[in-house]
N, C-alpha and C positions, 0 to 999 in steps of 0.2 A: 742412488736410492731415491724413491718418489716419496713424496715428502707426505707424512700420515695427513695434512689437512685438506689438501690437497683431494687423498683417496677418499677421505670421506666425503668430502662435498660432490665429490664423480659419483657417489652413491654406494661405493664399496664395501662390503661385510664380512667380517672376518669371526669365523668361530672358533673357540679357545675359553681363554680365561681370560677376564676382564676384573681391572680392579681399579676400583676408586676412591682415588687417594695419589698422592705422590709424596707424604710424608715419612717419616722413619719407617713407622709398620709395612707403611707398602710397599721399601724398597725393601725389606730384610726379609719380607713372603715372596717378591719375586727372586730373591735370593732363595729362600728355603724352597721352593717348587724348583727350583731349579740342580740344587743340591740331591731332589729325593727324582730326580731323573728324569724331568717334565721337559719335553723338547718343541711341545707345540706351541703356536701362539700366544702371543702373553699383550695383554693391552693396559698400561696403564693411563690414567684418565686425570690428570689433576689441577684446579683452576688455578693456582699461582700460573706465573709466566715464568718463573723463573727453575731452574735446574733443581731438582730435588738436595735443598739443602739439610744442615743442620739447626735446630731450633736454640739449646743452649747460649753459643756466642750472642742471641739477638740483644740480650739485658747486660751485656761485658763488653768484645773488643766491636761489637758493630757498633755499640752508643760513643764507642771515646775513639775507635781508629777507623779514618773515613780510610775504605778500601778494603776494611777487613772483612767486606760482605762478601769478595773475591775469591776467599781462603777455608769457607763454609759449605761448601757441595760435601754431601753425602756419601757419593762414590765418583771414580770415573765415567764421564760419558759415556765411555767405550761400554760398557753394562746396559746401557740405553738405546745401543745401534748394535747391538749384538743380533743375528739374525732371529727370526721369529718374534722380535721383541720392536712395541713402538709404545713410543711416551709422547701420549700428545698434550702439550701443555696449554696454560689458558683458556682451558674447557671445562664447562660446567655438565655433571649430569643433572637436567631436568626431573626426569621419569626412570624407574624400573618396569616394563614392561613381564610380569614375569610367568604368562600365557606365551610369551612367544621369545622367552629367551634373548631377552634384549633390554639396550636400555637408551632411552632418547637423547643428547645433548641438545643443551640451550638455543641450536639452530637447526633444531629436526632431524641432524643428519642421524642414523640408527646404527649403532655394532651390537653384533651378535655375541652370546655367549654360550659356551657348556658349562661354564662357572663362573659365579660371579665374588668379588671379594669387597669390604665395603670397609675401608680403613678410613675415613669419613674425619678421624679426628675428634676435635672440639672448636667449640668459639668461646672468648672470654664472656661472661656474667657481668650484663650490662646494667650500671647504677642508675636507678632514675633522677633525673638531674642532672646527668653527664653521659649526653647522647654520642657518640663514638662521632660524629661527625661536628662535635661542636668545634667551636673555635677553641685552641687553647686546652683539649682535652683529647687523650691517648689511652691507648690499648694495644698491649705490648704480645701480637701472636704471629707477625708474619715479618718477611725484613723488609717488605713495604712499611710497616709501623716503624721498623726499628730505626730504619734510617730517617722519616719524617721525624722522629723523635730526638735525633741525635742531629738535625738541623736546628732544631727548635731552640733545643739546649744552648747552642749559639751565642742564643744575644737573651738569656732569659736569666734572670738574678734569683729567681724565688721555684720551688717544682713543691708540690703538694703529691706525694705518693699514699694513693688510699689503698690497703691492704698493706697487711705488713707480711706476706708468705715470702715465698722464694723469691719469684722475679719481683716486686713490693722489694725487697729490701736490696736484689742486686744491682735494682736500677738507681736505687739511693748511696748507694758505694759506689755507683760507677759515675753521678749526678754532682756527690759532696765534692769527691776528686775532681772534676771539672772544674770547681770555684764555683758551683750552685747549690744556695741556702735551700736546702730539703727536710721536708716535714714529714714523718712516716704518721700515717693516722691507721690506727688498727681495733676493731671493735672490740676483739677479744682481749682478757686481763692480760696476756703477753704474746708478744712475736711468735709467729710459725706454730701457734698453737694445734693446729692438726699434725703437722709434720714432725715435730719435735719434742724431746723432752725437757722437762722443767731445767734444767743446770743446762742447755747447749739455749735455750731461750733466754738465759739473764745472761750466757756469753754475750748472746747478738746484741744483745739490750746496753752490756757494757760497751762493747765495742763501736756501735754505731753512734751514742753519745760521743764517745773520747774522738772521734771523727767530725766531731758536730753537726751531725744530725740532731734534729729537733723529733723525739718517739713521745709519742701521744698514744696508750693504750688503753681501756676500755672508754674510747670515744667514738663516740655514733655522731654522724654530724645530724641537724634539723633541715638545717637546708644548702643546695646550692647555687650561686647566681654568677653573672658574668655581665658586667659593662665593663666600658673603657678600657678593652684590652687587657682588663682583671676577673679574675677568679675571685670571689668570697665564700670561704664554708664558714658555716654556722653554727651554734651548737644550742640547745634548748638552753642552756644556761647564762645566754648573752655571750658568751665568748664569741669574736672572728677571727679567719684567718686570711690574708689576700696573700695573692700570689700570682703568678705566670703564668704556668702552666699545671697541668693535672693529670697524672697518671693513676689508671684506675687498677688496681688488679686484686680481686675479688674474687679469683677461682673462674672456672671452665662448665660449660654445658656439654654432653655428647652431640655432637650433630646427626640427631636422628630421623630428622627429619623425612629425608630419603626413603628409610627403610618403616616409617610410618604409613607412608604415604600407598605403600605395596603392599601393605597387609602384618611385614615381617611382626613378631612381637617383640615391642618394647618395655624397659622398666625404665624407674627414673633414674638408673645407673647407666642406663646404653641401651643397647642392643642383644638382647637375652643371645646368648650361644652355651652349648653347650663343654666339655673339654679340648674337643678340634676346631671349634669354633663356628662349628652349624649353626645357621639360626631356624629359628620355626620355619622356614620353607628349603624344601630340598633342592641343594646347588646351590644355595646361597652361604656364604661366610660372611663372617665379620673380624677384624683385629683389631688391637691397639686399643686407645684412649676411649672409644668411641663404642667398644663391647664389654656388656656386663658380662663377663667370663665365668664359667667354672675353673676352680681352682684344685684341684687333686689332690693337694696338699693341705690346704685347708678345709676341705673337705664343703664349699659352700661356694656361691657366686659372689663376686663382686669388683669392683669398677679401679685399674688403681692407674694414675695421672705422673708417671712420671717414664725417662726416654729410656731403662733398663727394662721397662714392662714392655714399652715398645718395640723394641727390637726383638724381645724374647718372643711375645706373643705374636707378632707379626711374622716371623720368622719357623714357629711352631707350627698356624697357619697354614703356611700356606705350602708345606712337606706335608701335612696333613691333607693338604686337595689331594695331594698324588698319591701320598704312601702315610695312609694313619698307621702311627706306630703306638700311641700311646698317648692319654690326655694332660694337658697342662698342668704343672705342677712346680713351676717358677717361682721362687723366692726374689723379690724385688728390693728395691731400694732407691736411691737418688744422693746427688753430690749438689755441692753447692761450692762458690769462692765467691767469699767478700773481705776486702782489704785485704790483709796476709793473713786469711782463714781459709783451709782447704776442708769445706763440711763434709764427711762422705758415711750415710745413713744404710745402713743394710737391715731388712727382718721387721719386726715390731719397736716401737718405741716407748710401749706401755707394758706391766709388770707388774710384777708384786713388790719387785727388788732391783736396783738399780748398784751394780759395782764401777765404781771410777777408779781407774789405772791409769799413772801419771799425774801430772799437775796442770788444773784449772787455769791459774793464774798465769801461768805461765803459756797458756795456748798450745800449749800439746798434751793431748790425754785421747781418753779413750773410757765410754759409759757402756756397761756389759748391763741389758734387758734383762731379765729373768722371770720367769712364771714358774709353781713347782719346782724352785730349784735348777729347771734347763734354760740354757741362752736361748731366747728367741729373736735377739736383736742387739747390735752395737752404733754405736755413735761415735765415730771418729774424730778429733777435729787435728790436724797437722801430724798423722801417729799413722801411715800405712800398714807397718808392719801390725798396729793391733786389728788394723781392718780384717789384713789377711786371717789373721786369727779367730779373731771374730766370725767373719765367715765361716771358714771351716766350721765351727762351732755350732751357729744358726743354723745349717745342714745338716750336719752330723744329729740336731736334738740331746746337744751332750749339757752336762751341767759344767761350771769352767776349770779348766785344769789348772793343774796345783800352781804353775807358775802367777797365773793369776791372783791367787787367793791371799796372798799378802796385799791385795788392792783392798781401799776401803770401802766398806760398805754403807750403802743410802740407805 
């Protein structure tokens, strides 16, 4: 087989469907195009060099098991050398040309499209005072970061994690356990404040003390500086803190850039699309992290960051280029593990009404959402069986069933 970089530099143009991205979304829409009967050409395009991985592991077994970045591919190769289909890796798109059906890579070379798909992702939200390339200072979104990170860790005694969300806190579980004194700094009054509810945020809050970790929450630092191979955060109050190194993670931008740049329309959610994921120019989609979506079910658009959207929407996508059946209307969610916490979030987290099944204290339970009376969402922590049910639940728009209702209420 002639190798795609090869064909492009010869000058070769191939029309299909072209998608850019090699992340979740875009391998689960070259799965769904392919599912709803799609047998032409399929190009994906995505600037890592590395095989279309998994993002999760980068904050767990890649920062503590050197090799475990071996064990994180997405799919088999075989998916990628399938005929019709070419992954060319470590290419950047420049330009959408979308007069002429095409789009430029970073060395001029040109592929053609009949569709284009723009799974685009995100980039981390970059602190001023901790420029991505400083010394001494990380950002946890590729497993090029992850492994720079987990050399670091090596020989380093002190890690200041700013942001206390998900990867903020998996990277301080997976830091503490190394034998690195870690300091979680978080602006808001408690941990995982967007993602979470008030009782699964003073679990974390307990647990990562009784680990020792050092949780500092409604602190904003004043400044930050770096000599002699040290870190100093500051805080208007005179307090310092020095340390080692610096992990920033502060939440995600959509990379819109691309599709700015062509006209497509954007919000400050993404990439405006519709239910199958049109955007404002026809032939063009968008999926995953990186599309303000319509949502069917909610009945409204909007932007949600975690790898169950991804797959779902990515995957809706792109059987919607071939065969629309019906628009998006995925109920989401996200997991988490830190120390022996298996977090696993389905639905809304907010409510009128909060029911807890099981026992707190004891690390296995389960927090039933409610709004009017119906589950809109559960909180799991080491309790699948109530996930499962829960689920059910958050879908169905049922209010909870009897077994339930001997759980106490919030």
């Amino acid at each position: 087989m002639a190798d795609p970089a090869q064909m492009l530099a010869a000058g070769e143009q191939h029309a299909g469907i072209v998608i850019v991205g090699s992340g979740l979304a875009a391998v689960c829409a070259l799965e769904g195009m392919r599912e709803a009967g799609y047998l032409g050409q399929v190009t994906m395009i995505g600037e890592e060099r590395q095989m279309p991985y998994d993002r999760p592991p980068l904050s767990k077994q890649v920062l503590k098991e050197p090799g475990a970045e071996a064990r994180i591919d997405l799919r088999d190769s075989a998916i990628f050398e399938a005929p019709m289909t070419r992954l060319l890796r470590g290419r950047c798109v420049a330009e959408i040309d979308v007069h002429r059906s095409s789009v430029v890579l970073d060395d001029g070379a040109v592929v053609g499209y009949e569709k284009l798909l723009l799974a685009t992702g995100s980039r981390p939200r970059v602190l001023p005072g901790l420029p991505p390339a400083g010394a001494g200072v990380f950002y946890l979104r590729t497993l090029d970061d992850a492994v720079a990170l987990r050399g670091a860790l090596k020989s380093a005694k002190s890690l200041a994690v700013v942001g206390g969300g998900v990867i903020g806190l998996e990277v301080a579980a997976t830091a503490v356990g190394l034998g690195v004194e870690t300091t979680v700094i978080e602006a808001s009054p408690r941990l995982m404040s967007r993602a979470a509810c008030t009782q699964l945020s003073q679990v974390l809050d307990e647990e990562h003390r009784a680990h020792g970790v050092h949780v500092q929450c409604g602190a904003i630092p004043s400044a930050f500086e770096f000599s002699r191979n040290r870190h100093t955060i500051s805080w208007s109050d005179g307090r310092t803190l020095e340390v080692d190194l610096v992990l920033v993670g502060v939440g995600v931008i959509p990379e819109i850039g691309l599709a700015e740049r062509c006209g497509i329309e954007c919000a400050a959610g993404g990439i405006r699309v519709d239910g199958f994921g049109v955007t404002s120019i026809p032939g063009i989609y968008a999926a995953g992290e990186v599309a303000f979506h319509y949502n069917g079910r909610v009945v409204c658009h909007q932007r949600q960051e975690n790898w169950h959207h991804a797959a779902a929407h990515g995957r809706h996508v792109g059987a919607a280029m071939i065969k629309p059946e019906g628009v998006y209307q995925e109920i989401c969610g996200y997991w988490s593990d830190q120390y022996d916490l298996n977090i696993q979030v389905f639905g809304a987290v907010t409510g009128d009404e909060h029911v807890v099944r099981g026992d707190i204290s004891a690390r296995r339970f389960a927090i039933f959402h409610l709004s009017d009376g119906v589950v809109v969402g559960i909180t799991a922590v080491n309790s699948p069986s109530d996930l499962r049910l829960g689920k059910k639940l958050v879908r169905a728009g049922s209010p909870l069933e009897a077994e339930v209702e001997s759980a106490v209420r919030a």
